[in-house]
C-alpha positions in Angstrom: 18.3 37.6 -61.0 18.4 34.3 -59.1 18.5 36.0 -56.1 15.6 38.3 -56.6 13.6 34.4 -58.0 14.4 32.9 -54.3 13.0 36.1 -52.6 9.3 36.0 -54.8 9.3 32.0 -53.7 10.2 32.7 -50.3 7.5 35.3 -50.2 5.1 33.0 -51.9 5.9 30.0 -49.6 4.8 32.6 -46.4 1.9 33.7 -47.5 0.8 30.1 -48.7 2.1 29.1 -44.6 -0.3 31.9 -43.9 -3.3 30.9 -46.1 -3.1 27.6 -44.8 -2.8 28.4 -41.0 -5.7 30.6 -41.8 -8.1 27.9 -43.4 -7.1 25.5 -41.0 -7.6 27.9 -38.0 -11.1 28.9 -39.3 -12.0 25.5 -39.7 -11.4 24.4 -36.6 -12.0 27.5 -34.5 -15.5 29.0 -36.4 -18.2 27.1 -34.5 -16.2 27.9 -31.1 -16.3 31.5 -31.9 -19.6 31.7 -32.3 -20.4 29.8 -29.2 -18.1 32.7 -27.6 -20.0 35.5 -29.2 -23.5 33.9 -28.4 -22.0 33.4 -24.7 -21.1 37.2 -24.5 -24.5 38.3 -26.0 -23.9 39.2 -29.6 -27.3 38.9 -31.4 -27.0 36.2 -33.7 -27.4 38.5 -36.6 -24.1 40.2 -35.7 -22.2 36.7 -34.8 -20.9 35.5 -38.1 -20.2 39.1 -38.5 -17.7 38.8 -35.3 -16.3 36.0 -36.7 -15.3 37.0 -39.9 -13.5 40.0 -38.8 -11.7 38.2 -36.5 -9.9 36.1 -39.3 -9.7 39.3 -41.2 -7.5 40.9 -38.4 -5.8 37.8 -38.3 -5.2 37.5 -41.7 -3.0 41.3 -41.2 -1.0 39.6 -39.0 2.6 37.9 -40.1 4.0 34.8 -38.5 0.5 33.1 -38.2 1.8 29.8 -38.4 4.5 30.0 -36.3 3.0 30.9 -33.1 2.5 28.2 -30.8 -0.6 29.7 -29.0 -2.8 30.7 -31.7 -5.9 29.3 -30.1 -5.5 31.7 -27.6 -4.4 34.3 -29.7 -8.0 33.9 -31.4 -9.8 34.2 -28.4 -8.0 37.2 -27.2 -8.4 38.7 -30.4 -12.2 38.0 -30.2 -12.3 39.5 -26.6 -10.7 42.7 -28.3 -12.9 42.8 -30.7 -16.0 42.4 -28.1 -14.3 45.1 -26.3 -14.1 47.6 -29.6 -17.9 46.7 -30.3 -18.7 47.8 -26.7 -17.0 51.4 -26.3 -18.7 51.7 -30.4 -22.2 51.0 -28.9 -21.4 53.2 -25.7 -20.5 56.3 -27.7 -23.4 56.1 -30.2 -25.4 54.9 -26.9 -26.6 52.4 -29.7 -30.0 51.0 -28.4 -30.7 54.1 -26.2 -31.7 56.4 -28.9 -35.5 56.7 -29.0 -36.9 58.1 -31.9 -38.5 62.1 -32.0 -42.1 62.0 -30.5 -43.6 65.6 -30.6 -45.7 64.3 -27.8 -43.1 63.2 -26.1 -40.6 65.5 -27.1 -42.1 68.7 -28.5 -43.2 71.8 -27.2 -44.9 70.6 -24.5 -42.4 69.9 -22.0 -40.7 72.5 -19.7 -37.6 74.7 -21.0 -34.9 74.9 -19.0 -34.1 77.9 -17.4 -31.3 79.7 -17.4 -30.5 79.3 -13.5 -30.8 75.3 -13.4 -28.3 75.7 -16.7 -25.9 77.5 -15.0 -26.2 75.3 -11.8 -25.8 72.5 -13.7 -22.3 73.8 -15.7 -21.7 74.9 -12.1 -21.6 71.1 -10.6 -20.0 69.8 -13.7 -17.0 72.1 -13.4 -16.8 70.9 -9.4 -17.3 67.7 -10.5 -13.9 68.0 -12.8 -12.2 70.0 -10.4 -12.5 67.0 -8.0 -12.1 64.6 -10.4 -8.5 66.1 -11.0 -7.6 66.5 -7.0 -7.9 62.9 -6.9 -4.7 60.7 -6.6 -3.3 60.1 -10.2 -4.3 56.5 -9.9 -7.8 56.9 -8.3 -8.3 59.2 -11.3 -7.6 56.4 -13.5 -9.5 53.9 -12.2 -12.4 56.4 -11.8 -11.9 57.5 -15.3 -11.7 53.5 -16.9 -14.8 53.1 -15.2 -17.1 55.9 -16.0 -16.0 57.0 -19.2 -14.7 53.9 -20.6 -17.1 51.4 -19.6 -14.6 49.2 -18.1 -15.5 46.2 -15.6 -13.8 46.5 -12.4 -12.2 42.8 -13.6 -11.3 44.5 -17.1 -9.1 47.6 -14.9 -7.8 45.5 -12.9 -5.9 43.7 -15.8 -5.5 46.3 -17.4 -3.4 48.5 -13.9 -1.9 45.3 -12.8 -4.3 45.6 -9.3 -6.4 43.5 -7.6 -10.7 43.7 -7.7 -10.4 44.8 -4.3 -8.4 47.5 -4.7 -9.8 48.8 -7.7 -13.3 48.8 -5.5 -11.8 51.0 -3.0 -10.2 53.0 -5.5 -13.7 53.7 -7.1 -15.5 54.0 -3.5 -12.7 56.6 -2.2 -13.0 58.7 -6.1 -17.2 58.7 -5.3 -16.9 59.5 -2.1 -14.5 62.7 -2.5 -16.6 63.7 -5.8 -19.9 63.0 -4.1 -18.5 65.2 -1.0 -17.0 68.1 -3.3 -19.8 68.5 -5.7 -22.3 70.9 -4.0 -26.2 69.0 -4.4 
């Protein structure tokens, strides 16, 4: 029984390390993160939003207040978070969504034909077939930066590479697709 007493006050002795790292990191760290939301063009009404879930992911995280570099801990966890909030936005293509306009958008427009359909599944599929005749890592980079969204900076963390080669990486992939694809 005494056993199973020291393992409930050993629990409760982490989790009050935990709180407290947690109160004294978000006292000392709030005003920062805002600063490095505001710098990174959050609109204000989202900021304290940014900030709170960053202390609720930390908060899921055990051995808070052991780790020596929290602060930068913090800060990486906000750049995740940044990131997350980014490839949201791109696949909702949040503020590119205009609203139906039957002017705009009705009847009165041009239908696509069936020819310019098929000519445009037609480049897509060369496009893909190109895309996959590419080396497996100028694929990649390719990839990371049209479809993910990625910063040439961001892939080049991410693969280990330099700027430089993740440019020629890209120009090489455009250039082959550009080439393959019929216009």
């Amino acid at each position: 029984m005494s056993g199973q007493n020291d393992s409930w006050e050993a629990r409760d002795s982490t989790i009050d390390g935990q709180a407290h790292a947690l109160k004294s990191l978000s006292v000392r760290l709030r005003v920062p993160l805002k600063r490095y939301f505001e710098k990174h063009a959050v609109p204000r009404d989202e900021v304290d939003d940014m900030v709170q879930e960053v202390f609720v992911r930390l908060a899921g995280r055990a051995g808070l207040e052991s780790n020596e570099c929290l602060d930068a801990y913090v800060f990486k966890s906000a750049s995740n978070l940044l990131r997350d909030r980014h490839r949201r936005r791109m696949a909702r293509a949040a503020g590119f969504h205009e609203a139906y306009d039957e002017e705009i958008h009705g009847t009165g427009l041009p239908s696509f034909e069936p020819e310019r359909s098929l000519l445009g599944a037609q480049s897509l599929q060369q496009m893909v077939t190109a895309l996959y005749e590419l080396p497996e890592k100028t694929r990649g980079v390719f990839v990371l930066y049209h479809l993910e969204g990625l910063s040439h900076q961001e892939i080049g963390r991410q693969l280990g590479m330099a700027v430089s080669t993740i440019e020629k990486h890209m120009s090489r992939a455009n250039a082959y697709i550009l080439k393959r694809v019929d216009r």
